[in-house]
GUMIKOL-482926 format. One line per 10 residues: for each residue z, y, x negated of C-alpha. Coordinates in steps of 0.25 Angstrom, whole numbers, plus 5000, padded with zeros to 4 digits. Each point is the difference from the previous one (the first is absolute). Layout:
<atoms>
Z,Y,X ~ ...
</atoms>
This chain:
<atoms>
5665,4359,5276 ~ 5001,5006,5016 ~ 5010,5005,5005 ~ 4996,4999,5015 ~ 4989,4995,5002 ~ 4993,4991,5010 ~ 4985,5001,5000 ~ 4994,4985,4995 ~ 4988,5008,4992 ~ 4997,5013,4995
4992,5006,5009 ~ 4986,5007,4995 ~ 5000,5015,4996 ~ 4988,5002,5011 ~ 5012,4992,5011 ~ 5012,5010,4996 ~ 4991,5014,5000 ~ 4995,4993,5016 ~ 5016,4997,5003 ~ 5004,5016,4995
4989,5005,5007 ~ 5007,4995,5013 ~ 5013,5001,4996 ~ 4999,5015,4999 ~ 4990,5002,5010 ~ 5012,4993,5010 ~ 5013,5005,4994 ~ 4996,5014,4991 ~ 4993,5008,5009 ~ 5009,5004,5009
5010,5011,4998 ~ 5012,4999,4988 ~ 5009,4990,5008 ~ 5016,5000,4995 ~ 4997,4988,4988 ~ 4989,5009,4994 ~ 5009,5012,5001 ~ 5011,4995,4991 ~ 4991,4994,4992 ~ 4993,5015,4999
5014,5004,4996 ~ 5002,4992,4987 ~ 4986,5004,4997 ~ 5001,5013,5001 ~ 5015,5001,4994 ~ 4996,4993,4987 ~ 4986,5008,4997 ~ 5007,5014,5003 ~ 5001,5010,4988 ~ 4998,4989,4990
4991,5008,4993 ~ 4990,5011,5001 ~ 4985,4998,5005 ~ 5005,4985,4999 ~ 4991,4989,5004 ~ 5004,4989,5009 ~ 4994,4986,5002 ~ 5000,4992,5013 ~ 4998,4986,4999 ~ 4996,4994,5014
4998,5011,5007 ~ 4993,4993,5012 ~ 4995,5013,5010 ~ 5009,5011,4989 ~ 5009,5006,5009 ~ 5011,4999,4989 ~ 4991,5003,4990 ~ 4997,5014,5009 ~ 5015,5004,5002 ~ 5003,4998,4984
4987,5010,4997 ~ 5010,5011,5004 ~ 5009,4995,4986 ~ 4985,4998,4991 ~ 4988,4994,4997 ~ 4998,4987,5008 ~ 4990,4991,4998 ~ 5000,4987,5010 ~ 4998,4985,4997 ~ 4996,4988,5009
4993,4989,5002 ~ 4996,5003,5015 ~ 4985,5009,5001 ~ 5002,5002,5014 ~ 5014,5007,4998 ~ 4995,5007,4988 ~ 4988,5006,5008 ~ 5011,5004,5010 ~ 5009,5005,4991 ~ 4988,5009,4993
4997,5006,5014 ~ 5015,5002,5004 ~ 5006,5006,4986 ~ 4991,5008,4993 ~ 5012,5006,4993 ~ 5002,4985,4992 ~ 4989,4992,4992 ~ 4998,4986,5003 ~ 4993,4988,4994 ~ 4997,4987,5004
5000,4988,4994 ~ 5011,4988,4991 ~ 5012,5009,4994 ~ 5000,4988,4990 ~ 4985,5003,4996 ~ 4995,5015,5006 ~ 4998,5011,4989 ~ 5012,5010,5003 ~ 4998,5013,4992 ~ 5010,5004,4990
5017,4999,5001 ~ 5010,5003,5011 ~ 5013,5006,5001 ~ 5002,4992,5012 ~ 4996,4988,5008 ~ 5005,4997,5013 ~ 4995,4985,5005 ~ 5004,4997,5016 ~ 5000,4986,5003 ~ 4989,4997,4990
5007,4990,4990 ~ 5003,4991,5010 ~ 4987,4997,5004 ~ 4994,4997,4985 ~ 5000,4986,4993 ~ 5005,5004,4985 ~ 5013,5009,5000 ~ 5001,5002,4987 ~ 4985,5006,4999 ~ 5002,5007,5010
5011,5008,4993 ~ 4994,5000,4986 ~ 4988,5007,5007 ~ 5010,5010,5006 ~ 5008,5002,4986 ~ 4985,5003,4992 ~ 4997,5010,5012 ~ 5013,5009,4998 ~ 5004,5006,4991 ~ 5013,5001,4990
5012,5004,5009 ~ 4990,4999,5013 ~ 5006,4994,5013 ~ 4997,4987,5007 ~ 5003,5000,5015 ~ 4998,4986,5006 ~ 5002,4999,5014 ~ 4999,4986,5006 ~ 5006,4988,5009 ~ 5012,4995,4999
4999,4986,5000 ~ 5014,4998,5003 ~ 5001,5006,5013 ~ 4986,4998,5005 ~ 5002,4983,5000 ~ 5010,5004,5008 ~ 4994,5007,5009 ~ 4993,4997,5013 ~ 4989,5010,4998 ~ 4995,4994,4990
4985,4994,5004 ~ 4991,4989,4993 ~ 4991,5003,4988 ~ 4987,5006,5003 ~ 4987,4995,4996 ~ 4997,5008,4988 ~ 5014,5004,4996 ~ 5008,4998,4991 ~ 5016,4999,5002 ~ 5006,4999,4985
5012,5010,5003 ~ 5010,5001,4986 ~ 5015,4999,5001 ~ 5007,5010,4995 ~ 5003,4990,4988 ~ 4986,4999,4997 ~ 4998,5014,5002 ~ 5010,5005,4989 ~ 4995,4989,4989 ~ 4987,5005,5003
5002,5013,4997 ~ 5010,4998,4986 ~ 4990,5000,4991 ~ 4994,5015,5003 ~ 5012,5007,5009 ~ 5012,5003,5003 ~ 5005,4999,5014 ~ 5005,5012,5006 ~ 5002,4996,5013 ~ 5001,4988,5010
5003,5003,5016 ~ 4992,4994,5012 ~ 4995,5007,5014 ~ 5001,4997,5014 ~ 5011,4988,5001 ~ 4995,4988,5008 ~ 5002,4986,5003 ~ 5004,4992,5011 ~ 5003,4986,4993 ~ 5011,4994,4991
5008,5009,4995 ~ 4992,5013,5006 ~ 5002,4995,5015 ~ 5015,5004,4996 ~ 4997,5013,4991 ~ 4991,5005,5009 ~ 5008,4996,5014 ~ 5005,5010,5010 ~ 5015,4993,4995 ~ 4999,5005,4986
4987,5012,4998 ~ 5007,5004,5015 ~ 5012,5001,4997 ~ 4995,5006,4986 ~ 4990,5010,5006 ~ 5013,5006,5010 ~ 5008,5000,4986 ~ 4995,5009,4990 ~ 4987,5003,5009 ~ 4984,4996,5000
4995,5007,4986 ~ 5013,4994,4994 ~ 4999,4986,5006 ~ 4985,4999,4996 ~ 5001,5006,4985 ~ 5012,4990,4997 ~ 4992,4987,5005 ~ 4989,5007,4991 ~ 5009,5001,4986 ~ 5004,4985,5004
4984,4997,5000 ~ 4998,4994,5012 ~ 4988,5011,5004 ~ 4988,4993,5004 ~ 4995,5007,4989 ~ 5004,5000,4985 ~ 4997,5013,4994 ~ 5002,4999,4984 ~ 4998,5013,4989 ~ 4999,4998,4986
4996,5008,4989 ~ 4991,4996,4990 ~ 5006,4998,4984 ~ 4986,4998,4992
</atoms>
């Protein structure tokens, strides 16, 4: 069953690689904005000193400007579906190795102490396979960092624009998210990035009466990590650790 989801047909495999060759040519060439920065920092705090020589998998990697900054913590190879952000990110980071193709079907050398997927899941049909690829892939006591939409902010939310032709929009709830992963892991953390929302409940979190007011308080940083730990980050960001 999906969680969010509002595409009438799966589109085809050739339709998707053509949406996230335009999607990261439009919105990930550019330089590092704010939204990519924090989500460099939950990357980059979960993959350091983990282990030595350690090897790191990125799935979704689109043009591998993650996969680039978390070479400086290992070994990373770079997943996605897209050929022409692969080839960019080949050109771009030679310090990471990238392959192109299905996460659900690419042959992906050996095991990883880490895989970092940034707003991959919520673009896939079948959750569950999705992270019973990611638990063969890691190895015992390895880390799981998914990054990925938060569905309760984002339908609330003005930004938020139709489907695209060739994508698809099957964004988990946090629910979802933690039943998913009770077979193979153990949750080691649950937060959000970047509060947003400008409808229901988030016209009156994030308004200049209460995050105003808020902000003068206890300051900025403060005001931002709070609505963070009360998950209502455009983002959720969820580490877990994998059991068996």
């Amino acid at each position: 069953m999906r969680s969010f989801d509002m595409i009438e047909r799966t589109p085809s495999v050739d339709d998707q690689q053509a949406f996230w060759d335009d999607w990261n040519r439009r919105w990930r060439t550019a330089d590092i904005d704010e939204f990519m920065s924090r989500q460099r920092e939950v990357a980059l705090r979960w993959t350091s000193g983990n282990r030595v020589e350690q090897r790191i998998l990125e799935v979704g990697c689109g043009v591998g400007w993650l996969s680039a900054a978390m070479s400086a913590n290992g070994e990373v190879l770079g997943v996605d579906l897209s050929p022409a952000s692969i080839e960019l990110a080949r050109q771009k980071y030679p310090e990471a190795t990238f392959q192109c193709g299905d996460f659900m079907t690419l042959e992906i050398p050996g095991t990883f102490d880490c895989i970092v997927t940034a707003d991959a899941i919520g673009h896939v049909e079948d959750h569950a396979a999705f992270t019973r690829r990611a638990a063969e892939l890691l190895r015992v006591g390895g880390r799981l960092v998914i990054m990925t939409q938060n569905p309760f902010v984002w339908t609330r939310y003005s930004q938020l624009s139709p489907v695209g032709p060739g994508q698809i929009r099957n964004w988990p709830s946090l629910k979802a998210l933690k039943s998913l992963l009770a077979d193979h892991f153990r949750i080691l953390e649950v937060s959000s990035i970047c509060p947003a929302g400008d409808r229901g409940i988030l016209r009156i979190a994030n308004s200049r009466y209460v995050a105003g007011v808020l902000r003068r308080l206890i300051g900025r940083e403060r005001a931002t990590a709070l609505y963070e730990r009360m998950l209502v980050g455009r983002e959720l960001t969820v580490v877990a650790i994998k059991l068996w």
